[in-house]
PAKOL-205533 format. One record per residue: x, y, z of N, C-alpha, C in turn; residue in three letters. Coordinates in steps of 0.2 Angstrom, whole numbers, plus 5000, padded with zeros to 4 digits. Last residue first. Example, Ala and Ser with C-alpha at 12.3 -4.5 7.8 and 13.67 -1.06 7.14 Angstrom:
REC  nx  ny  nz  cax  cay  caz  cx  cy  cz  residu
REC  5064  4989  5035  5068  4995  5036  5064  5000  5039  Ser
REC  5066  4972  5039  5062  4978  5039  5066  4984  5039  Ala
end
This chain:
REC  nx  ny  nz  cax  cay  caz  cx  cy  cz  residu
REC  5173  5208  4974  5175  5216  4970  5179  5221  4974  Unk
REC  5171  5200  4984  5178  5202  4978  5178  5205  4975  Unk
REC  5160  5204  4991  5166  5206  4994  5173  5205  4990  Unk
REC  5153  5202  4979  5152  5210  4981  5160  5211  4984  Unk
REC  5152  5187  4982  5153  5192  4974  5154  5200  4975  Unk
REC  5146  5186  4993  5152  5184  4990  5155  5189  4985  Unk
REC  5131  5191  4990  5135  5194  4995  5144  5191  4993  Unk
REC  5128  5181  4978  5131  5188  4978  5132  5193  4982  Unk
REC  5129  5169  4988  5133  5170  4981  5135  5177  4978  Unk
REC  5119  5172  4996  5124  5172  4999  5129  5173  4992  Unk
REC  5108  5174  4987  5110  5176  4991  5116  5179  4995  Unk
REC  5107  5163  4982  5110  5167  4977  5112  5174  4982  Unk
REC  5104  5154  4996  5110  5152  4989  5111  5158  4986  Unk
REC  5090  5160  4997  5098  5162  5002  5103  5159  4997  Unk
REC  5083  5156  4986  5086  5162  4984  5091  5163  4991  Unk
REC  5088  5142  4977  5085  5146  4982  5088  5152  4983  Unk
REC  5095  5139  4962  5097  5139  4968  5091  5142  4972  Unk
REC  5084  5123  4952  5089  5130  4954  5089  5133  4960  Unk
REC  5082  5111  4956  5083  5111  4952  5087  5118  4949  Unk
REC  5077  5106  4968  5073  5112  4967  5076  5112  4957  Unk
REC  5076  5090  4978  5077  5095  4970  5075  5100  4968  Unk
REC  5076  5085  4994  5075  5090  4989  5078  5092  4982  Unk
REC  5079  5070  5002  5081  5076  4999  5077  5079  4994  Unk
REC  5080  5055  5011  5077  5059  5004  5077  5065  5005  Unk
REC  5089  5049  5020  5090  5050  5013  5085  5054  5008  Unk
REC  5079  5048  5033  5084  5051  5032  5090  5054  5025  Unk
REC  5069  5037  5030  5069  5045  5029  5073  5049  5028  Unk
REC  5078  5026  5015  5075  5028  5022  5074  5035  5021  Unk
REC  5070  5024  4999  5076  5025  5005  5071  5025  5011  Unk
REC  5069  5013  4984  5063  5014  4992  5071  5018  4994  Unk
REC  5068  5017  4969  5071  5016  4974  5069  5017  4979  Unk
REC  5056  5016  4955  5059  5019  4960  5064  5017  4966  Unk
REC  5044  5012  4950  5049  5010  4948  5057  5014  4950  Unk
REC  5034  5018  4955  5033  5010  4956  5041  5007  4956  Unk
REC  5030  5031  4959  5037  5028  4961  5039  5021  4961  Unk
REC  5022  5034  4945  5030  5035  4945  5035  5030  4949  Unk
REC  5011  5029  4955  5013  5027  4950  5021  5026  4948  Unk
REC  5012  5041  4964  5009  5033  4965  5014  5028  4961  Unk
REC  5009  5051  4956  5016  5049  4961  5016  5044  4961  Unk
REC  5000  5052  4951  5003  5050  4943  5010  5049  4950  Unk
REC  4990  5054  4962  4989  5046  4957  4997  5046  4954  Unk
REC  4992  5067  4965  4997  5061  4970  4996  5055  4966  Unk
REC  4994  5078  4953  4990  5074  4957  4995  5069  4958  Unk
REC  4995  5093  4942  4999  5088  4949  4995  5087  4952  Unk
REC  4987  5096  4929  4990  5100  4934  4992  5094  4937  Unk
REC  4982  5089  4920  4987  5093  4917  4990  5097  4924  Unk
REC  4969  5081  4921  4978  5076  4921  4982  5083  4917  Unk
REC  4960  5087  4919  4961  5084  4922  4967  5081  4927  Unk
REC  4961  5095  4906  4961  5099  4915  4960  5093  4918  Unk
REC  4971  5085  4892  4963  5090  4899  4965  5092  4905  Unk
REC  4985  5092  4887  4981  5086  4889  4978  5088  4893  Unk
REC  4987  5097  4872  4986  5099  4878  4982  5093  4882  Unk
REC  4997  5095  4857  4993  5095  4862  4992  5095  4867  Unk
REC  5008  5100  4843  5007  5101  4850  4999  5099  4850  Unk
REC  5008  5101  4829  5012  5091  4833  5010  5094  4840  Unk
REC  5003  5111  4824  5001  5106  4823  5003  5098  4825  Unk
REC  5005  5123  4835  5011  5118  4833  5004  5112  4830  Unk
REC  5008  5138  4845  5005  5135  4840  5008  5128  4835  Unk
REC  5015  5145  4856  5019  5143  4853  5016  5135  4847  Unk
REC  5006  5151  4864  5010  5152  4862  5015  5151  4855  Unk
REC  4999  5140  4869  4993  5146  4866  4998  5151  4861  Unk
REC  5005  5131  4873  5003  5126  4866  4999  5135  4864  Unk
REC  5011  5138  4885  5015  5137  4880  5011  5133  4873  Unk
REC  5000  5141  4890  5003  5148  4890  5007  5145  4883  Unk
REC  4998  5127  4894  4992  5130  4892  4995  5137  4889  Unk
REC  5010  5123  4902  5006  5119  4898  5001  5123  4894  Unk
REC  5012  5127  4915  5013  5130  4909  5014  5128  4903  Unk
REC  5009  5116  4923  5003  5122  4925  5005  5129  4918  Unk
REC  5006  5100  4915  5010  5107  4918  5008  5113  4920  Unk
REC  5008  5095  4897  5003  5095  4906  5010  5101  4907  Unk
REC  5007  5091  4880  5009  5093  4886  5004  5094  4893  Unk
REC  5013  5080  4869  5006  5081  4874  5008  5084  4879  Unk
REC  5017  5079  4851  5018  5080  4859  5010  5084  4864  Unk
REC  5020  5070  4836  5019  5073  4841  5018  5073  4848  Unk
REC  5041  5074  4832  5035  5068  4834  5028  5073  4836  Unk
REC  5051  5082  4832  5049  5078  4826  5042  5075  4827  Unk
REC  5063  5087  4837  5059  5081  4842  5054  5079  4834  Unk
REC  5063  5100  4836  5067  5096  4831  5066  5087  4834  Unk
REC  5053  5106  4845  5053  5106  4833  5057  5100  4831  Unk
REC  5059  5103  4854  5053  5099  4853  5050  5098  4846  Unk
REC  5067  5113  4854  5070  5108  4856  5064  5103  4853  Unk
REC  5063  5125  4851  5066  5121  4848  5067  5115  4848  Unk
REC  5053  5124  4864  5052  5126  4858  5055  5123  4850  Unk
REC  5063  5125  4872  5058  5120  4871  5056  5120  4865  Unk
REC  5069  5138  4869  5073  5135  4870  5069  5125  4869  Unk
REC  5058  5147  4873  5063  5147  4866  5066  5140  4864  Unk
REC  5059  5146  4887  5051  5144  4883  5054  5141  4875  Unk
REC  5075  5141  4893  5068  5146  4891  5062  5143  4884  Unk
REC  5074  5127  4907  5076  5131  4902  5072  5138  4900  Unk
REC  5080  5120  4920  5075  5123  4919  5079  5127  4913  Unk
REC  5076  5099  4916  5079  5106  4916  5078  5112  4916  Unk
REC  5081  5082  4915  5075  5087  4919  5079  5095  4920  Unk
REC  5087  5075  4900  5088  5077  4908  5082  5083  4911  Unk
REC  5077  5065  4891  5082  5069  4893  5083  5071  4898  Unk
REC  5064  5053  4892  5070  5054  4885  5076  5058  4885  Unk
REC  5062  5041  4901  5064  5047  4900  5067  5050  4895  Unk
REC  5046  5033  4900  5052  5032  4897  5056  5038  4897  Unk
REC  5033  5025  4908  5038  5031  4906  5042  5029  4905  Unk
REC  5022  5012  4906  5029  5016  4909  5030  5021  4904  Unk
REC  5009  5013  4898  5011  5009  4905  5015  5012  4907  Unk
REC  5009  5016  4887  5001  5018  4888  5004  5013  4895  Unk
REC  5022  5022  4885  5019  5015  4879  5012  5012  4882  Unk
REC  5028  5037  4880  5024  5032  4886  5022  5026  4882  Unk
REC  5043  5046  4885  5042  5042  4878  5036  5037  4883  Unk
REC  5046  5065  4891  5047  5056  4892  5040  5054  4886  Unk
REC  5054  5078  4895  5052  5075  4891  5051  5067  4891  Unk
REC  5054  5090  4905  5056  5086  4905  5053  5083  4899  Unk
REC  5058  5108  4913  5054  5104  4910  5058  5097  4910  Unk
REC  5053  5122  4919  5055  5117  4924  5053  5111  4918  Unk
REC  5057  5139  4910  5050  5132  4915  5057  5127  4918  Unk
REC  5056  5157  4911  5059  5153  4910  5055  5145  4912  Unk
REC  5051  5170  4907  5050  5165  4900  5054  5157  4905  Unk
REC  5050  5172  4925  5049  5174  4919  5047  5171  4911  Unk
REC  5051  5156  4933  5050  5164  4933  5053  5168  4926  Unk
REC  5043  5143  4931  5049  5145  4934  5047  5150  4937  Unk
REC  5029  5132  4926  5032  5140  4926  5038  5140  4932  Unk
REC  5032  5114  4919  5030  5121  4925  5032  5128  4927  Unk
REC  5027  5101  4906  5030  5111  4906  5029  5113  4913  Unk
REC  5032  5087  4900  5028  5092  4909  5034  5099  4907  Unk
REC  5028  5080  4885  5032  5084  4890  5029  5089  4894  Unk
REC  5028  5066  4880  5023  5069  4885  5028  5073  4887  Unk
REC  5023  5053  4864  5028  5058  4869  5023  5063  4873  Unk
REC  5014  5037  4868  5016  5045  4864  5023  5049  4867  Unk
REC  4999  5035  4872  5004  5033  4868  5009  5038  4864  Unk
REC  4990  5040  4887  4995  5042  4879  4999  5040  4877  Unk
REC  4991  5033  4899  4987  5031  4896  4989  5037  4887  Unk
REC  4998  5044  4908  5002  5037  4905  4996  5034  4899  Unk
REC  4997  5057  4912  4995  5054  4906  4999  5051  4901  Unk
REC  5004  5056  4927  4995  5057  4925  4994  5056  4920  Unk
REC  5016  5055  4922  5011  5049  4923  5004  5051  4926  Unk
REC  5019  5068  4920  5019  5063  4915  5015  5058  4916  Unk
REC  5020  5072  4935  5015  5075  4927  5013  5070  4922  Unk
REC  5029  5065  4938  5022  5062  4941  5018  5066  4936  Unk
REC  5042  5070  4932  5040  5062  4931  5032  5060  4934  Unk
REC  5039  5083  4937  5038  5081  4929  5035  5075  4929  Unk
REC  5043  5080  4952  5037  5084  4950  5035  5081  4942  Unk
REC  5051  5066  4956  5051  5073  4952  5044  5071  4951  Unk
REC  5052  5058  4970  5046  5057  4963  5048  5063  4964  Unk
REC  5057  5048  4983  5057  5054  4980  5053  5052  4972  Unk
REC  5049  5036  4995  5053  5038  4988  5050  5042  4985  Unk
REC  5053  5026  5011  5049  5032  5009  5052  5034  4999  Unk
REC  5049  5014  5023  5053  5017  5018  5047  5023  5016  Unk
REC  5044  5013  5040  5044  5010  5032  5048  5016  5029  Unk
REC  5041  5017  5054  5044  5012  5052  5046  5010  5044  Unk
REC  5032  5026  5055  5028  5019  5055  5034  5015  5054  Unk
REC  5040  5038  5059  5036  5033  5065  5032  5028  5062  Unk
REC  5046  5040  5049  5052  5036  5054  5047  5035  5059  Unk
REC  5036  5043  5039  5039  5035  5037  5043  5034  5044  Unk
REC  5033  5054  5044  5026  5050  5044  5031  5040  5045  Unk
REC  5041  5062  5046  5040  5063  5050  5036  5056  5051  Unk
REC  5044  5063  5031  5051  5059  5035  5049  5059  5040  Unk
REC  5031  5067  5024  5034  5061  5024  5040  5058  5028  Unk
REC  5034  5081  5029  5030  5079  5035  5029  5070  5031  Unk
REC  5045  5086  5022  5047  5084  5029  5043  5081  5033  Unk
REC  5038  5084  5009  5043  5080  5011  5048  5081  5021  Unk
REC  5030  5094  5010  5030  5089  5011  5034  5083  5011  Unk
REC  5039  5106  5013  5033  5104  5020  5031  5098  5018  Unk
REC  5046  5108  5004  5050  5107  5010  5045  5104  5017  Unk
REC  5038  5110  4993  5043  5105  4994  5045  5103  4999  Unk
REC  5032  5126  4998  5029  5118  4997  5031  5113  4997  Unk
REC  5042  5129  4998  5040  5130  5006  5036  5123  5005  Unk
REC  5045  5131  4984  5051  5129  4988  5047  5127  4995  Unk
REC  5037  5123  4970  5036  5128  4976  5043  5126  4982  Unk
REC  5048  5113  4960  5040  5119  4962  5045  5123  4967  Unk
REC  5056  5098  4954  5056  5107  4956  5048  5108  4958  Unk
REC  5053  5088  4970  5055  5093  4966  5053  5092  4958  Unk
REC  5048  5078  4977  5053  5081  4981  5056  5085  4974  Unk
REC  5032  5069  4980  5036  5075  4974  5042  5078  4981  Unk
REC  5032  5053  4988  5034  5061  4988  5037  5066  4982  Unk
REC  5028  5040  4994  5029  5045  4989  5027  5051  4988  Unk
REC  5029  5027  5008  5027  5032  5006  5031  5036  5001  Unk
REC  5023  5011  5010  5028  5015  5009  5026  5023  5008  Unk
REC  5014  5004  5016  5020  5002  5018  5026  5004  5013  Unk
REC  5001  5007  5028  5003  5011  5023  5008  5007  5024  Unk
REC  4992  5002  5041  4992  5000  5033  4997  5001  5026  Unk
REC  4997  5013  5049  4999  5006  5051  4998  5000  5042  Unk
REC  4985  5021  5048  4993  5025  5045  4995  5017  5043  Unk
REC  4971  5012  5041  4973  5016  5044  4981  5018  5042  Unk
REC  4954  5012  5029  4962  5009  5031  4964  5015  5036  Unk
REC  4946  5015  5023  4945  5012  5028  4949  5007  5029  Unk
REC  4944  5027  5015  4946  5021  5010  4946  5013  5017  Unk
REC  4938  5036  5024  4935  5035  5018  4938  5029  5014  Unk
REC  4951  5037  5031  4945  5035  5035  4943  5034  5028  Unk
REC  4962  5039  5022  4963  5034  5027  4954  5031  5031  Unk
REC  4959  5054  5018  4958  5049  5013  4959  5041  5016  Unk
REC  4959  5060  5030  4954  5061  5029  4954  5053  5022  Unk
REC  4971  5059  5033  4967  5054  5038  4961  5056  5034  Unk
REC  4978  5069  5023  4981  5061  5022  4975  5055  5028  Unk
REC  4970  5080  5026  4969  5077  5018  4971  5068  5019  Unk
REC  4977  5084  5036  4970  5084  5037  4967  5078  5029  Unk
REC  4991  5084  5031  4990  5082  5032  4981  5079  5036  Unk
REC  4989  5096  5022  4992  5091  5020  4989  5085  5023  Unk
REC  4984  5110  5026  4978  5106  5022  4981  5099  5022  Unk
REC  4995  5117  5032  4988  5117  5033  4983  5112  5033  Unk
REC  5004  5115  5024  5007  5112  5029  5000  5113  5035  Unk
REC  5004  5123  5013  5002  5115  5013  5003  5112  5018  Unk
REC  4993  5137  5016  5000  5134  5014  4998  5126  5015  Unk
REC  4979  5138  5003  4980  5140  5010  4990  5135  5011  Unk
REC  4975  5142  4991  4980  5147  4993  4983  5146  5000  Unk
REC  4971  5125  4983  4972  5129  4989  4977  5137  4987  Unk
REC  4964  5113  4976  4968  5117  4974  4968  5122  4979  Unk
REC  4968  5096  4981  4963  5103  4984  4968  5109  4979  Unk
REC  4963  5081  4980  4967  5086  4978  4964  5092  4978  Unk
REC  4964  5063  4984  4961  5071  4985  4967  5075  4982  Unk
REC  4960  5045  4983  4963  5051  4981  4959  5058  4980  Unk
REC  4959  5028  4987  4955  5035  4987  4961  5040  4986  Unk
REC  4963  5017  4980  4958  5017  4987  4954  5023  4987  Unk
REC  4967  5012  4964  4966  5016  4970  4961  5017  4975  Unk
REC  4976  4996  4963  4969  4999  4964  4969  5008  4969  Unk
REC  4982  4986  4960  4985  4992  4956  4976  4995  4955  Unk
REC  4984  4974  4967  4978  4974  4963  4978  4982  4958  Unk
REC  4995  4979  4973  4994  4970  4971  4988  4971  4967  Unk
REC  4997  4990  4976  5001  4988  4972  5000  4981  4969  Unk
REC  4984  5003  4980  4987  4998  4983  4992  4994  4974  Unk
REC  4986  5020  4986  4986  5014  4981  4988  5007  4983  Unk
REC  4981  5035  4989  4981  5028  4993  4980  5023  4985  Unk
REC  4985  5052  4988  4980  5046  4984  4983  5041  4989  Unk
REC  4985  5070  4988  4984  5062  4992  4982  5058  4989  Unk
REC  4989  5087  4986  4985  5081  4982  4990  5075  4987  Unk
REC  4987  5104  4984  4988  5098  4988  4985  5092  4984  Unk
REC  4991  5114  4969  4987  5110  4971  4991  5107  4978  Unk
REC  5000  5126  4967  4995  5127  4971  4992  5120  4972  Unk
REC  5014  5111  4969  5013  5118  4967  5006  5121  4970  Unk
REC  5020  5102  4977  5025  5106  4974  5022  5110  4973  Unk
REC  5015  5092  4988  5016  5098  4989  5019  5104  4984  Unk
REC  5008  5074  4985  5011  5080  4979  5008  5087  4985  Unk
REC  5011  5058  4991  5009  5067  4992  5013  5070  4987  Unk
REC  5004  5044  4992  5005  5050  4988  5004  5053  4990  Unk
REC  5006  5029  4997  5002  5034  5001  5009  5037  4998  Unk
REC  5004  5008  4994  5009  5017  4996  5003  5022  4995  Unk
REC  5004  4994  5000  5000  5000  5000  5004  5006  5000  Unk
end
């Protein structure tokens, strides 16, 4: 039984899956202003009473541990090391992308997860699906819009995007090979975590870590306090 949280963007989202019969129990996704450190957990017993299991049930848990929201990453993946060192079980990281993706495994096709950065710039990744697994096709990046752009002209094939900058980029950047995949499976949900982590490495809590992907701003922070004092 694994237990999905996605904290990275404005959605919270929880699902309960089970592995043997590759069944979900229950799944929530709240799109909120409120922080997730709010709503998370209220969400994880609320999805445990309705699927009519308990925490003691759960035998591993998955985590978006990046890129998004910084405060969002950090509160959910703290309150998974919280959750797995008092049941005892393992726990595994799942990129933000690789769970986009797999909300629309059911596309045979290419899938690329667009997520807004800041300014022209995303969060992306590309993966090859055979209507079951992902396939990664390149490195998870933050690039410019332009930059995709090209990158996906010369990709050839056609493409399905999600992402919450999924919809600015196919309105943008018009392409008889681009697609947008429904409001459904285009934002972040705990199912496409579920999933992802099947093929993933179990750790302990004390191993799983954060991918932002670019520096935080105490990093650039400190780097151009640095930078000041060698001039």
């Amino acid at each position: 039984m694994i237990l999905g949280i996605d904290t990275s963007g404005k959605t919270a989202s929880v699902a309960l899956f089970d592995t043997e019969t590759e069944t979900f129990y229950a799944d929530s996704t709240l799109y909120t202003q409120k922080t997730h450190s709010q709503v998370i957990m209220p969400m994880v017993k609320d999805i445990l009473n309705r699927a009519g299991k308990s925490m003691s049930d759960i035998e591993r848990i998955a985590v978006v541990n990046g890129p998004g929201s910084y405060t969002g990453l950090r509160i959910g993946v703290s309150a998974v090391k919280a959750m797995s060192f008092a049941l005892g079980c393992k726990c595994t990281g799942v990129s933000t992308l690789e769970g986009l993706a797999y909300n629309n495994v059911a596309f045979h096709g290419t899938v690329c997860a667009v997520m807004k950065a800041r300014g022209e710039l995303v969060y992306t990744c590309t993966y090859k699906s055979d209507g079951y697994y992902m396939e990664q096709l390149c490195t998870e990046e933050l690039k410019s819009r332009d930059e995709l752009a090209e990158f996906l002209a010369f990709n050839g094939t056609e493409v399905l995007l999600c992402g919450d900058g999924a919809v600015d980029f196919f309105t943008d950047y018009r392409s008889p090979k681009l697609f947008i995949a429904p409001p459904h499976s285009r934002l972040q949900n705990a199912s496409g975590i579920c999933l992802a982590s099947l093929s993933k490495k179990e750790v302990f809590p004390d191993e799983l870590e954060v991918s932002y992907l670019q520096k935080v701003k105490a990093e650039k922070d400190f780097e151009n306090k640095l930078n000041k004092q060698e001039e």
